[in-house]
LODRENTOR-132820 format. One record per residue: x negated, y, z negated of N, C-alpha, C, O in turn. Coordinates in pm, whole numbers, padded with zeros to 5 digits, always signed. Each point is the difference from the previous one (the first is absolute). Layout:
% LODRENTOR-132820
XYZXYZXYZXYZ/...
% end
This chain:
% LODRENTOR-132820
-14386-00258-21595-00124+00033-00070-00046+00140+00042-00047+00033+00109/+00063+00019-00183-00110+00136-00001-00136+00021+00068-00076-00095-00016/+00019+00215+00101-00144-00050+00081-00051+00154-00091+00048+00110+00030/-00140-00127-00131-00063+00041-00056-00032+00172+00117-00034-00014+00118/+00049+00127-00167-00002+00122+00050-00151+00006+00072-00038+00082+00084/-00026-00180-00134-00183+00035+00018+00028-00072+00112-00027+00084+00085/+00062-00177-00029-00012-00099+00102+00076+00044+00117-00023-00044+00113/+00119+00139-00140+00084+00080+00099-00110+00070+00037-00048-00041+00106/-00020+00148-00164-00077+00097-00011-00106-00060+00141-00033+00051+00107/+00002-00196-00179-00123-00057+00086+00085-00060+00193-00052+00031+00107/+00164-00103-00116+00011-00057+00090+00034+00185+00126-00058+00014+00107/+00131+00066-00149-00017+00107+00004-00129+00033+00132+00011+00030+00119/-00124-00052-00202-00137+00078+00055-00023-00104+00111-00061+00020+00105/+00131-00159-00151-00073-00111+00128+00081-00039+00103-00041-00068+00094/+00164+00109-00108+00089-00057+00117+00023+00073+00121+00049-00047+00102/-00096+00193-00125-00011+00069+00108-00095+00023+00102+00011+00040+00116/-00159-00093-00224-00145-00016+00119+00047-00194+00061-00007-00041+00116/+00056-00049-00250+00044-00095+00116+00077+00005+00110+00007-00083+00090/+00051+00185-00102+00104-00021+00134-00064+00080+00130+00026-00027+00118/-00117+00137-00166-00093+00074+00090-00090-00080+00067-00029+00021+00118/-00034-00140-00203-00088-00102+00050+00032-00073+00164-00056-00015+00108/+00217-00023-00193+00038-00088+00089+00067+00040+00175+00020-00071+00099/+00000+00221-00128+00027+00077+00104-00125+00035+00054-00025+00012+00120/-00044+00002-00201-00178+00030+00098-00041-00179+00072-00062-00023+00104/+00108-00055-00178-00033-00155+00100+00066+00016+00089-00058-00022+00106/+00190+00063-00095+00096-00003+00124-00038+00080+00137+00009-00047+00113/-00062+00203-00156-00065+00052+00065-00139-00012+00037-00057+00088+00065/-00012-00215-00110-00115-00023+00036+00007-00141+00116-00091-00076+00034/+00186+00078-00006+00009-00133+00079+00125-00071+00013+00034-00051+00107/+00018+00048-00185+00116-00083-00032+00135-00035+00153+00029-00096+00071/+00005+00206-00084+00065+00033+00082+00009-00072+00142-00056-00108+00017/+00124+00167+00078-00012-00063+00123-00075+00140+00093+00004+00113-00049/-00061-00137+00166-00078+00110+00069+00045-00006+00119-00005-00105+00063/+00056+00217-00012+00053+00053+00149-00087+00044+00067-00061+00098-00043/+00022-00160+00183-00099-00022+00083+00135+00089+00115+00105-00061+00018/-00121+00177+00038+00034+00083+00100-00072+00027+00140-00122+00011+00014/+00208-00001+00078-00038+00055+00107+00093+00070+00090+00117-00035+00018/-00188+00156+00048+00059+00111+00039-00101+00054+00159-00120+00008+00024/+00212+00013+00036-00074+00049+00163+00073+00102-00013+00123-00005+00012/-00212+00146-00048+00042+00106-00059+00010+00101+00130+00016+00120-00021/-00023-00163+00142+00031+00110+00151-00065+00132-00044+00042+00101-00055/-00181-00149+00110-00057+00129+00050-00045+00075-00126-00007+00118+00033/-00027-00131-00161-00075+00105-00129-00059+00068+00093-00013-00063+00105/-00013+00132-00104-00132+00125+00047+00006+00124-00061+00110+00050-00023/-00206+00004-00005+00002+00151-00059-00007+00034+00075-00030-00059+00104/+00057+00184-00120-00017+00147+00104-00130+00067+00079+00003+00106+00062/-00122-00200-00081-00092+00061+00024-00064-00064+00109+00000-00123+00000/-00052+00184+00091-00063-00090+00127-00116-00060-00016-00087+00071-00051/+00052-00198+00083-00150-00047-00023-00021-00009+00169+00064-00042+00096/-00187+00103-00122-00071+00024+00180-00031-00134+00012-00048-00007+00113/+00047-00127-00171-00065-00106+00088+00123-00110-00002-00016-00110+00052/+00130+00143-00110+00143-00051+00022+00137+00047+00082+00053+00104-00038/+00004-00177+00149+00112+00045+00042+00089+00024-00084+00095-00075+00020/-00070+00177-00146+00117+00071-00061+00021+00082+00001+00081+00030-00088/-00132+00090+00184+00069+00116+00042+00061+00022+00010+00006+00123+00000/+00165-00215+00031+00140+00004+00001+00054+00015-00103+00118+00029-00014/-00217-00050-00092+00037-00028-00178-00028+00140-00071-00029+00003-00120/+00040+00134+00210-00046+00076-00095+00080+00107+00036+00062-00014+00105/-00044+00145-00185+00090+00101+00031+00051+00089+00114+00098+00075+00009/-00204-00111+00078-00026+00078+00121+00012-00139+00128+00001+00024+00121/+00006-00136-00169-00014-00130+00110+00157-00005+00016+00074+00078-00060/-00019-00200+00169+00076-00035+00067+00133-00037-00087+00113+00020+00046/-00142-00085-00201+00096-00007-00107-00018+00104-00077+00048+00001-00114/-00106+00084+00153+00078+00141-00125-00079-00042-00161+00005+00093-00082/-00043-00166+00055-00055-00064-00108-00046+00078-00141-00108-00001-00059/+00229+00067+00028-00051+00104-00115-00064-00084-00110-00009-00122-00014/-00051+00268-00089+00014-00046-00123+00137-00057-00108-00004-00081-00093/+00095+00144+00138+00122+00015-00034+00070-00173+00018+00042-00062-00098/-00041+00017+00215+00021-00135+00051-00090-00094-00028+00042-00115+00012/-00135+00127-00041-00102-00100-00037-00028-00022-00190-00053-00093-00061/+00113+00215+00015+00028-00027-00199+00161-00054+00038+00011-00106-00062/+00103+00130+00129+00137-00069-00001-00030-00150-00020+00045-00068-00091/-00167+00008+00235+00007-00152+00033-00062-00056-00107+00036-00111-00039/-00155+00194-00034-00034-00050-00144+00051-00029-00112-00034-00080-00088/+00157+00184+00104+00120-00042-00115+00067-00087+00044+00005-00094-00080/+00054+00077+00175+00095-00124+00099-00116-00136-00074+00045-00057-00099/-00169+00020+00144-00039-00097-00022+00016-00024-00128+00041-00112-00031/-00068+00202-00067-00033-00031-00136+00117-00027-00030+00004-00103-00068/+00116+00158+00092+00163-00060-00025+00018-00117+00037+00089-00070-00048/-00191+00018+00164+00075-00182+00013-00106-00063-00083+00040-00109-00043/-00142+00133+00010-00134-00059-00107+00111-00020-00128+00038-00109-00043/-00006+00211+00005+00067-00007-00100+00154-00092+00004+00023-00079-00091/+00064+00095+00191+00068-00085-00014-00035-00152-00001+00058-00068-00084/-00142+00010+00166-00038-00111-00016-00088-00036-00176-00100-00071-00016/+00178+00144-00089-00099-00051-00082-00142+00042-00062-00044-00050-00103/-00050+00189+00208-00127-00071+00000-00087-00072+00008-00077-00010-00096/+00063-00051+00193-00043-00098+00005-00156-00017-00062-00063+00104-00017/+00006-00220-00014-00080-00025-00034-00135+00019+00078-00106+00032-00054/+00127-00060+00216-00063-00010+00060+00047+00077+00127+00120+00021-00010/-00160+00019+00102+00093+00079+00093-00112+00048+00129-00079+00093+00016/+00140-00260+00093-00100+00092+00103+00078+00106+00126+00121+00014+00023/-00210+00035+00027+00025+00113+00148-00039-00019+00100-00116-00042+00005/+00171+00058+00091-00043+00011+00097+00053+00171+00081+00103+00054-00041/-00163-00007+00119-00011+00126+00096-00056+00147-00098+00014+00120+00025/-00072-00181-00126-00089+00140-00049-00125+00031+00001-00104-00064-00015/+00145+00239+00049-00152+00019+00116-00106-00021-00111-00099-00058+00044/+00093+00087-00165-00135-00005-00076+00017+00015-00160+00105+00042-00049/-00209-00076-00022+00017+00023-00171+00099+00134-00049+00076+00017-00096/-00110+00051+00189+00035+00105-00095+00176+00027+00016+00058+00060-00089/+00004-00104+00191+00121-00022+00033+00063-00055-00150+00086+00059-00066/-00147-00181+00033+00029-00107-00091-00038+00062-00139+00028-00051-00109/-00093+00167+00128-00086+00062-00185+00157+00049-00009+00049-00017-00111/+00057+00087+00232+00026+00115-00020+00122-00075+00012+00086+00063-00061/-00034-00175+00116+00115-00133-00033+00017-00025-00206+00104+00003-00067/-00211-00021+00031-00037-00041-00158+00027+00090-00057+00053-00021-00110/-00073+00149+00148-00026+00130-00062+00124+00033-00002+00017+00082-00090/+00116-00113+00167+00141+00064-00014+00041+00012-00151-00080-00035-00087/+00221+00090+00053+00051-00004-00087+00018-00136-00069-00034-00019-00117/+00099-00092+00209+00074-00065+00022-00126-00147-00095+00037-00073-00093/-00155+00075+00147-00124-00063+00024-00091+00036-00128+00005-00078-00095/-00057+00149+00091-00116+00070-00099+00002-00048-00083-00111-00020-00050/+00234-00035-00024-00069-00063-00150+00035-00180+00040+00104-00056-00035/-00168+00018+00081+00043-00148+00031-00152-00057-00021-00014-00110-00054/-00127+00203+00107-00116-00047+00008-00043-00044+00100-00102-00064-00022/+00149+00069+00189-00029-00070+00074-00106+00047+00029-00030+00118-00012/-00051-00220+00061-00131-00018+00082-00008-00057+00128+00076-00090+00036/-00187+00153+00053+00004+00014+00133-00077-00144+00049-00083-00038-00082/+00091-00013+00154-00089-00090+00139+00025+00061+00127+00109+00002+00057/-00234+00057-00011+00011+00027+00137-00093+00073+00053-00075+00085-00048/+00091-00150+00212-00173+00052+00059+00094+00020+00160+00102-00048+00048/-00215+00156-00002+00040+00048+00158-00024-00070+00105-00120-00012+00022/+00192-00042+00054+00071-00083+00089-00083+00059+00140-00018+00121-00017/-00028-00156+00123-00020-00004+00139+00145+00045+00106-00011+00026+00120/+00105-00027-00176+00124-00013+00030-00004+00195+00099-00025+00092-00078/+00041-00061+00184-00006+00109+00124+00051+00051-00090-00088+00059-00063/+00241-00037-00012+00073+00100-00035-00038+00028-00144+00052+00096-00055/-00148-00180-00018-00034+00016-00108+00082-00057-00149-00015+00034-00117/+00130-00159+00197+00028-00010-00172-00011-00162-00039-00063-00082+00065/+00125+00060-00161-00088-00091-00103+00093-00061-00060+00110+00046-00031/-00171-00202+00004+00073-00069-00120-00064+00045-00175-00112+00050-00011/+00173-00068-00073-00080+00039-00105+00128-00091-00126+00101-00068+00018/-00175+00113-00137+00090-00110-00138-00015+00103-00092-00103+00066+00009/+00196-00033-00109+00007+00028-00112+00049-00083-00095+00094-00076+00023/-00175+00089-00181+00084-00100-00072-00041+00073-00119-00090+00084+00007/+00183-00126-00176-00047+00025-00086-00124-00023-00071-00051-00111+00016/-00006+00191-00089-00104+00020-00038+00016-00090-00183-00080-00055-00075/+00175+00074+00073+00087-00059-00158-00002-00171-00006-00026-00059-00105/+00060-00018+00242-00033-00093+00000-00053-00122+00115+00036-00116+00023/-00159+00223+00046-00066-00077+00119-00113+00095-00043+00018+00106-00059/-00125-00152+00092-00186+00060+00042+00006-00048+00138+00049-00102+00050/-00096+00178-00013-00084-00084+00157-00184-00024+00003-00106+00062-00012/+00152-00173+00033-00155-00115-00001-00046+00058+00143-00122+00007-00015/+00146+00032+00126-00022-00016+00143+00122+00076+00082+00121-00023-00010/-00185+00115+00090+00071+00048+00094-00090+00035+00167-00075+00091+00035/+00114-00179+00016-00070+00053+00135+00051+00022+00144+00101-00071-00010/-00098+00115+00130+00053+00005+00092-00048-00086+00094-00113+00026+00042/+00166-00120+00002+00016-00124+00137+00023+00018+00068+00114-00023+00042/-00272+00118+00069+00033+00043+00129+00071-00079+00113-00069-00100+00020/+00166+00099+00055+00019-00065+00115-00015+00065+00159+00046+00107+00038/-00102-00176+00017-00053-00026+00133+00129-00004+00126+00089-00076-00038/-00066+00121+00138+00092-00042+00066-00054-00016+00154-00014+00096+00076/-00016-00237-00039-00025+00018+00127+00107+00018+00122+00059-00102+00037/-00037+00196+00014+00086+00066+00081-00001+00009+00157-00056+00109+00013/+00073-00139+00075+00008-00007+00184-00004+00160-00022-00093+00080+00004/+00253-00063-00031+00107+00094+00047-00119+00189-00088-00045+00090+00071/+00034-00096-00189-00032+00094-00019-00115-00035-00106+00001-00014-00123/-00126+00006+00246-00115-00044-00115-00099+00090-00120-00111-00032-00044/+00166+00113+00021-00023+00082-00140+00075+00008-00071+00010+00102-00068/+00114-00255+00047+00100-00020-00045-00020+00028-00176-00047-00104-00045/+00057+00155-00012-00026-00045-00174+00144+00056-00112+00081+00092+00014/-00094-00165-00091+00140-00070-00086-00055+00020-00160-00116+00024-00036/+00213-00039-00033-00001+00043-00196-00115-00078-00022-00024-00065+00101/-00038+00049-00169-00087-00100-00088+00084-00053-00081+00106+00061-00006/-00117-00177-00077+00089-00033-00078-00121+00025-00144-00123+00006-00006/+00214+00003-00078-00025+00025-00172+00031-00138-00045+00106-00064+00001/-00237+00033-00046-00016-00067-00147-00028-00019-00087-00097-00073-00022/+00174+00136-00082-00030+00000-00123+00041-00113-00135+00111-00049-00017/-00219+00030-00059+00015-00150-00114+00053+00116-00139-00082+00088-00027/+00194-00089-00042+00032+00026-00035-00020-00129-00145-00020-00120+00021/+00031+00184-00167-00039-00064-00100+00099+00028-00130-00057+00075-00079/+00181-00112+00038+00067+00012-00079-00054-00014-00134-00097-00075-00005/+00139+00137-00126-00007+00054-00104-00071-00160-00072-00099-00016-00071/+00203-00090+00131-00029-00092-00032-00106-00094+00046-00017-00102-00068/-00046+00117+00156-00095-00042+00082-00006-00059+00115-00103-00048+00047/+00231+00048+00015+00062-00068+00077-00033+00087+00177+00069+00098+00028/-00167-00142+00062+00014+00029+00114+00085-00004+00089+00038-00116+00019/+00031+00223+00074+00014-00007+00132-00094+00055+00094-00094+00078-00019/+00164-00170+00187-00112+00071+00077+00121+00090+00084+00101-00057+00042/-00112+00121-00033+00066+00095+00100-00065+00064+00172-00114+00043+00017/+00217-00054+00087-00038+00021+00111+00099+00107+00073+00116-00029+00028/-00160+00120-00009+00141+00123+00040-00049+00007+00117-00122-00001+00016/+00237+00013+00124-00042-00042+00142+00135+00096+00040+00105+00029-00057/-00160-00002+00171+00074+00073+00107-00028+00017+00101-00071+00089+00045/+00150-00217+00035-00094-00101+00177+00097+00103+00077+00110+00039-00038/-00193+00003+00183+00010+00044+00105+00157+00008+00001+00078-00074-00060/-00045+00201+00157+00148+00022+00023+00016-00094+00074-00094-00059+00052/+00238+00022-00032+00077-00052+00135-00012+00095+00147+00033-00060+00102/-00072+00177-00089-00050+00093+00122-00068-00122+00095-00056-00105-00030/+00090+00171+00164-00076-00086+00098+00044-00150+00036-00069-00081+00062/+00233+00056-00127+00025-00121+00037-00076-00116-00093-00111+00005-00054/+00239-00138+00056-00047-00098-00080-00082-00078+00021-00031-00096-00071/-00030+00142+00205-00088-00114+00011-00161+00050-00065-00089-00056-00064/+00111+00196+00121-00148+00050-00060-00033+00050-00140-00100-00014-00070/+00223+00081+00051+00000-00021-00177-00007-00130-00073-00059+00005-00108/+00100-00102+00141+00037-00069-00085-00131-00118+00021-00005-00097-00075/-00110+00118+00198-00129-00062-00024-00056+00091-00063-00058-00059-00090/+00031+00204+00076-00090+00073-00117+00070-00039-00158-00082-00001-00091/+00209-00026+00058+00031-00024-00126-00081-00119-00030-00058-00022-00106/+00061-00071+00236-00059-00155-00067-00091+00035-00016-00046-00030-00110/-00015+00089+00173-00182+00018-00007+00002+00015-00164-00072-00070-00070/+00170+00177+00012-00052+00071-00108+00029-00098-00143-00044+00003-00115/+00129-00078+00179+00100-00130-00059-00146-00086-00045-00025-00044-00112/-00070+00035+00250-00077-00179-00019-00073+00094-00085+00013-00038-00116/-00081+00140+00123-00136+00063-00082+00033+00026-00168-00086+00015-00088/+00245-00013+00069+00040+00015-00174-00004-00162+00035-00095-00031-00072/+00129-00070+00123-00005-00121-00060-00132-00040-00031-00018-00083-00089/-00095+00140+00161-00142-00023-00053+00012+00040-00149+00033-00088-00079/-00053+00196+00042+00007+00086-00113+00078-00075-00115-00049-00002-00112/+00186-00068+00142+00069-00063-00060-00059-00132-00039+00025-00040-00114/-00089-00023+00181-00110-00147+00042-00088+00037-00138-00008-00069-00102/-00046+00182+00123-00132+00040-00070+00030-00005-00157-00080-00029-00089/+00213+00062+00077+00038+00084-00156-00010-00164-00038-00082-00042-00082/+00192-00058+00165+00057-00108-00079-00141-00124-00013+00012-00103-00066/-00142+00140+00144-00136-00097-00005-00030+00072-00089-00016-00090-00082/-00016+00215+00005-00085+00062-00110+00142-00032-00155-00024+00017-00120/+00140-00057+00170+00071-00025-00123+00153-00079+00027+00106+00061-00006/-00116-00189+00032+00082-00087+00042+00160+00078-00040+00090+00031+00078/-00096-00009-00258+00059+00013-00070+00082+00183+00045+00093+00027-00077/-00112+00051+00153-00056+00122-00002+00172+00007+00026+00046-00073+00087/+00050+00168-00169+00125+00074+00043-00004+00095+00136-00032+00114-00035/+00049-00121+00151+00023+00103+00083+00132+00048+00014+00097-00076-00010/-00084+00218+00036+00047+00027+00086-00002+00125+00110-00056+00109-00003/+00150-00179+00112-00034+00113+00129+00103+00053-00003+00101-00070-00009/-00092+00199+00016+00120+00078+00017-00044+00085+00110-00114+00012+00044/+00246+00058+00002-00046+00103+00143+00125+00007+00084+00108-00057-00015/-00156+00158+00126+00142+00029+00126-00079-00117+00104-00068+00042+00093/+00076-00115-00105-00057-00098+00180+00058+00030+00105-00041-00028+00112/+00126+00077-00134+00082+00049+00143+00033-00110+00137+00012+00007+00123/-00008-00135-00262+00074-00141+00091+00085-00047-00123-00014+00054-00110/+00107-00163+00133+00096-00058-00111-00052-00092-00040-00105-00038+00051/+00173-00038-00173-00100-00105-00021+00004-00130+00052-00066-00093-00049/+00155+00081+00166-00009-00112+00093-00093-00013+00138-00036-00093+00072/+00016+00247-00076-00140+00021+00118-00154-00070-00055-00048+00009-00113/-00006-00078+00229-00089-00087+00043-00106+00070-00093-00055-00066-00089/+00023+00208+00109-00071+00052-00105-00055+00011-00123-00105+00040-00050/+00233-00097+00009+00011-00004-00137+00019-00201-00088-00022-00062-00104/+00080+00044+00257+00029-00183-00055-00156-00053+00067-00024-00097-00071/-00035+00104+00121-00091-00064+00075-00172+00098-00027-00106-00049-00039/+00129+00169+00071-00101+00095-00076-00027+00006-00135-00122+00004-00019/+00180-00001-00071-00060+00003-00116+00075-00114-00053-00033-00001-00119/+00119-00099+00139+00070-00133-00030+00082+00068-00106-00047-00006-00114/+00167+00072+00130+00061+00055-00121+00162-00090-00005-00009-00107+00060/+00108+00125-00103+00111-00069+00004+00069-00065-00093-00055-00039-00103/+00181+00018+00129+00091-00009-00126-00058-00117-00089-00070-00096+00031/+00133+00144-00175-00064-00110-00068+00006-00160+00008-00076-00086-00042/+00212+00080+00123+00001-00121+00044-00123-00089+00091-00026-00121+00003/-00018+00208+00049-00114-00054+00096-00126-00054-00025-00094+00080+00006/+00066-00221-00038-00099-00012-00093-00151+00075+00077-00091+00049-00067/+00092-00055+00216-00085+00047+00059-00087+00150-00021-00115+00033+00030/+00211+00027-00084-00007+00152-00007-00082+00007-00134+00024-00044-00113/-00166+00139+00182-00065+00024-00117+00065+00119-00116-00001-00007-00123/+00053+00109+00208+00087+00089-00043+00124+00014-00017+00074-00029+00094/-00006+00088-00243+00121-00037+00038+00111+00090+00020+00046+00022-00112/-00007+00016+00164+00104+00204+00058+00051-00049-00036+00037-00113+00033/-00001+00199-00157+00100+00075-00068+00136+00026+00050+00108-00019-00056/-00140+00076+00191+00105+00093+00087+00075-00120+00095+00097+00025+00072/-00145-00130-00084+00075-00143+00103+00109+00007-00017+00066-00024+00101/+00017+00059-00235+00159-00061-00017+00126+00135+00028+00121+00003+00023/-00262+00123-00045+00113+00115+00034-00005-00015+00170+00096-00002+00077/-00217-00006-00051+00023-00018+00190+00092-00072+00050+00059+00020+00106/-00042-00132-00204+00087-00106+00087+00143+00061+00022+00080-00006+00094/-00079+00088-00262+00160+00090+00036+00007+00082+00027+00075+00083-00052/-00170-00056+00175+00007+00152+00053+00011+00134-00070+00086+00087+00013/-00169-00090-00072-00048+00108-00067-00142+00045+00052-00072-00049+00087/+00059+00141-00155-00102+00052+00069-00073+00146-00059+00081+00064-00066/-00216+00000+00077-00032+00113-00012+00004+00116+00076-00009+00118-00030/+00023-00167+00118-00001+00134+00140+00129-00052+00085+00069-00102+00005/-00077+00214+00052+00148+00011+00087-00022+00039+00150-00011+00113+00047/+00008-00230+00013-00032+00045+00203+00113+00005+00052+00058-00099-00044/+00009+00152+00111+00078-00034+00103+00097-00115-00032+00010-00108+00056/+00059+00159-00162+00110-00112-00044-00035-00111-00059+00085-00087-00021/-00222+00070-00016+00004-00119-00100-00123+00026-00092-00082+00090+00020/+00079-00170-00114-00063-00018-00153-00125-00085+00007+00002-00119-00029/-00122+00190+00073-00119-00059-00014-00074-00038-00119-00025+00097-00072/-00017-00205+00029-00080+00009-00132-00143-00004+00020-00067-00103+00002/+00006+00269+00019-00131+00021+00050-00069+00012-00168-00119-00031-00012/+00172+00061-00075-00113+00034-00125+00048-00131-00050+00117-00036-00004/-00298-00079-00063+00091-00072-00051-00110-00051-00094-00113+00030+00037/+00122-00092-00139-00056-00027-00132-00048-00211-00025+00062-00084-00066/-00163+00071+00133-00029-00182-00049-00091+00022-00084-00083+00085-00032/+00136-00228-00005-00095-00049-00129-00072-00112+00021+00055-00072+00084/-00168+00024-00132-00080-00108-00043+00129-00101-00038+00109+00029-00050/-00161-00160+00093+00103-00132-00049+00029+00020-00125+00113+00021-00045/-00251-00028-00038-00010-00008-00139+00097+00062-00095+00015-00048-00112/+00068+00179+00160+00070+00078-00053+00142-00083-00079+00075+00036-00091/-00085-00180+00190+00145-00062-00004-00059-00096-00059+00043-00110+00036/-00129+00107-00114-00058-00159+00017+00033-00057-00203+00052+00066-00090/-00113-00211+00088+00048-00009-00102+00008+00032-00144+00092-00021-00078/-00218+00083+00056-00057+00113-00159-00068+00118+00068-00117+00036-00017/+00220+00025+00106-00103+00171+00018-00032+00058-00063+00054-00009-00110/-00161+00110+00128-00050+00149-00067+00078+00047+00003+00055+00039-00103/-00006-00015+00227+00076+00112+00015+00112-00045+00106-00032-00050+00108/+00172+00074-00149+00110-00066+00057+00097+00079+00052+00044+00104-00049/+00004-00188+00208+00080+00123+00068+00144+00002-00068+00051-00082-00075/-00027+00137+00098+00136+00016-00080+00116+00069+00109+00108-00057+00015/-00133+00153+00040+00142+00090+00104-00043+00037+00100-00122+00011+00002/+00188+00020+00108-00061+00127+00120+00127+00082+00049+00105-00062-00018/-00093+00166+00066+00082+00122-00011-00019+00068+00103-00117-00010+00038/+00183+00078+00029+00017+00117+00111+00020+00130-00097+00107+00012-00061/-00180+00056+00051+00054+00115-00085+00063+00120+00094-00061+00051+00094/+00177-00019-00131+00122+00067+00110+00100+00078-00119+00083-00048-00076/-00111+00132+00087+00109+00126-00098+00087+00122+00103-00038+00045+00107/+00134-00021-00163+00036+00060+00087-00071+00114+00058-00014+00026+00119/-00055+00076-00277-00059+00103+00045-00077-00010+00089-00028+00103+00061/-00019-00198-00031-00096-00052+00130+00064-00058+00118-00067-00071+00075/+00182+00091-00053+00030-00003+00150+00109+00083+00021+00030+00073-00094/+00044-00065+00207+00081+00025+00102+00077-00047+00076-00037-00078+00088/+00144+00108-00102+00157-00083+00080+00023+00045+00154+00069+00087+00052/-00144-00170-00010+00038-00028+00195+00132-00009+00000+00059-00062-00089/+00014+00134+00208+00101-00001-00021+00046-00147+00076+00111-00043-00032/-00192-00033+00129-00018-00116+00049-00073-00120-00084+00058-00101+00038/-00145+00068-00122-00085-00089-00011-00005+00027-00172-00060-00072-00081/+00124+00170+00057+00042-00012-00193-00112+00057-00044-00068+00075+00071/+00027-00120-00247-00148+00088-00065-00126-00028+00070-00040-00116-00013/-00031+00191+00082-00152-00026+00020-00088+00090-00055+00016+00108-00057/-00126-00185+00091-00140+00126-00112+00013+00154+00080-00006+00024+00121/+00027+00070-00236-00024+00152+00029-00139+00018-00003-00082-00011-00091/+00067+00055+00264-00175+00029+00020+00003+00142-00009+00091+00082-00013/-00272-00069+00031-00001+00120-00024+00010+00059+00118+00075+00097+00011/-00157-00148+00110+00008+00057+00139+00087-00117+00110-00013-00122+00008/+00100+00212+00063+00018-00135+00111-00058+00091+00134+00061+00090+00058/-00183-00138-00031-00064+00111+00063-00058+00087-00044-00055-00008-00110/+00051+00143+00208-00046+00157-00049+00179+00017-00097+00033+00119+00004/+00030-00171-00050+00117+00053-00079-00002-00051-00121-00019-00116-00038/+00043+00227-00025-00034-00033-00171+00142-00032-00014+00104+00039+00053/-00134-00119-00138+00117-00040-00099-00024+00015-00149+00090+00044-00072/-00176-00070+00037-00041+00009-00144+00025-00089-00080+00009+00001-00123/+00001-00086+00202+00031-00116-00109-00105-00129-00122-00049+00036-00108/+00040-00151+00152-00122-00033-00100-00082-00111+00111-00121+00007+00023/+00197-00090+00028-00141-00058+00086+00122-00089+00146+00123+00006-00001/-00193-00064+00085+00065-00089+00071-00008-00148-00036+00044-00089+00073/-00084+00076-00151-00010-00157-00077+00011+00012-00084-00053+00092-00062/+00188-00241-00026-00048+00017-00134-00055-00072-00062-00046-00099+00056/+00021+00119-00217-00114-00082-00045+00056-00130-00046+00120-00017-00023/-00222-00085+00011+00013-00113-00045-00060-00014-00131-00069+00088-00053/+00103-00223-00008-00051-00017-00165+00030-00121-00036+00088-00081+00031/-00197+00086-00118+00004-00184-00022+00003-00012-00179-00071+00091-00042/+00118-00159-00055-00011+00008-00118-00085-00166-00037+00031-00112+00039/-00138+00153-00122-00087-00109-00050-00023-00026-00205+00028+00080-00090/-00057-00150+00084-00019+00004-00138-00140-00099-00041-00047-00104+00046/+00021+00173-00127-00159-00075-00053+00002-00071-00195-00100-00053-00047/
% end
């Protein structure tokens, strides 16, 4: 049968805004959303702030800290942003301040993606910071605030540590997360004394965590961050009750449990594979009609981002080992979790 020339004419004008439609639903939600994290070693600009220890961070300090080296590590980052995808969501940890992060967005690499900033200045001696970027295309933020923490300390009592970031993030579709970006006390000073300031910082997000799930039973979290313990440390199983999904006990559920078990890892000590950055979720994520459903988790590891030990094989290409530049992109790499709504 013949389709009348007028009706060509017409399907013509409509099959191309239908198909535009249906690609604008896809991009309004549809999709699945990559939730990132990255312990980016040391962001700092070049410029000294008189009421922060980063004087080492500037052209004339102890790392040499040009302008020159500090636009390289901006491109380095924005090259693993980009390999991972873009992520949807993408937190940090070790950047000294907003404008580090205007000028992260602002790369080549970045600029047309839309990201938007979360982030506030930290108590932290050396001056740096957890913070979140995410698209602007398909999240608003309802709430962003900083969750001072307290550290009561013997050893060095003007002890003070990151604040953690939390920000409620609000998809296209209406769909909340709560987000918590953390970065607990080094391992410095031995395990015994580090690893009571982490709990400390551990019990005070489980308050915070308490609080979200009494104002909204229902409420998606998640905590992402460097804890700078694994996820079998007491910290993390007993401090904020996190743990494999098997565990009915565990309010939280890491992500990162099944790569730990196979020794994998984000950072690299002294011959073995720590999994210090790591990504849990709310039960609910697994549960039986979610909002929003977990779906993957990932080590993100490219080559351009590491370096062949001639002993211990590819590890992350840092930028400093020490006062010695290397130029590379960070000493940790990032983690990532894939969700769908």
């Amino acid at each position: 049968m013949r389709i009348p020339f007028l009706y060509v004419c017409i399907l013509g004008c409509i099959l191309p805004s239908l198909f535009s439609h249906c690609a604008s639903a896809r991009n309004m939600g549809q999709g699945p959303v990559v939730i990132g994290f990255y312990n980016v070693e040391n962001l700092f600009d070049t410029v000294d702030d008189p009421d922060r220890a980063d004087e080492d961070f500037t052209p004339d300090g102890k790392q040499h800290w040009t302008r020159a080296r500090y636009q390289k590590k901006l491109d380095h980052l924005a090259q693993v942003i980009a390999g991972m995808g873009y992520p949807e969501i993408m937190g940090f940890a070790e950047v000294e301040n907003r404008s580090v992060l205007q000028d992260l967005c602002q790369t080549d690499g970045l600029a047309d993606k839309g990201y938007h900033i979360a982030h506030f200045d930290s108590p932290d001696h050396r001056g740096i910071d957890v913070a979140l970027i995410y698209q602007s295309s398909r999240f608003e933020s309802i709430s962003s605030t900083p969750v001072h923490v307290t550290i009561d300390d013997v050893l060095v009592p003007e002890y003070t540590t990151r604040d953690i970031l939390y920000c409620q993030l609000r998809s296209k579709q209406g769909h909340d997360l709560h987000l918590l970006v953390n970065h607990w006390p080094s391992r410095r000073d031995g395990p015994e004394v580090s690893g009571a300031r982490r709990m400390q910082v551990a019990r005070q997000l489980d308050i915070v965590l308490q609080s979200i799930r009494t104002d909204d039973p229902d409420a998606y979290i998640v905590v992402l961050g460097d804890f700078n313990d694994e996820p079998v440390d007491l910290t993390l199983r007993e401090g904020i009750h996190a743990g494999p999904i098997s565990d009915p006990d565990a309010l939280l559920f890491n992500t990162m449990w099944e790569l730990d078990a196979t020794n994998q890892g984000s950072y690299y000590y002294k011959g073995d594979w720590n999994m210090l950055d790591q990504i849990l979720l709310s039960r609910n994520f697994t549960g039986p009609k979610p909002t929003w459903t977990y779906d993957t988790t990932s080590i993100y590891k490219d080559s351009f981002m590491l370096y062949k030990d001639k002993k211990y094989g590819p590890l992350p290409n840092r930028t400093y080992g020490g006062t010695r530049y290397f130029g590379g992109y960070s000493d940790h790499l990032p983690v990532m979790i894939r969700i769908r709504e």
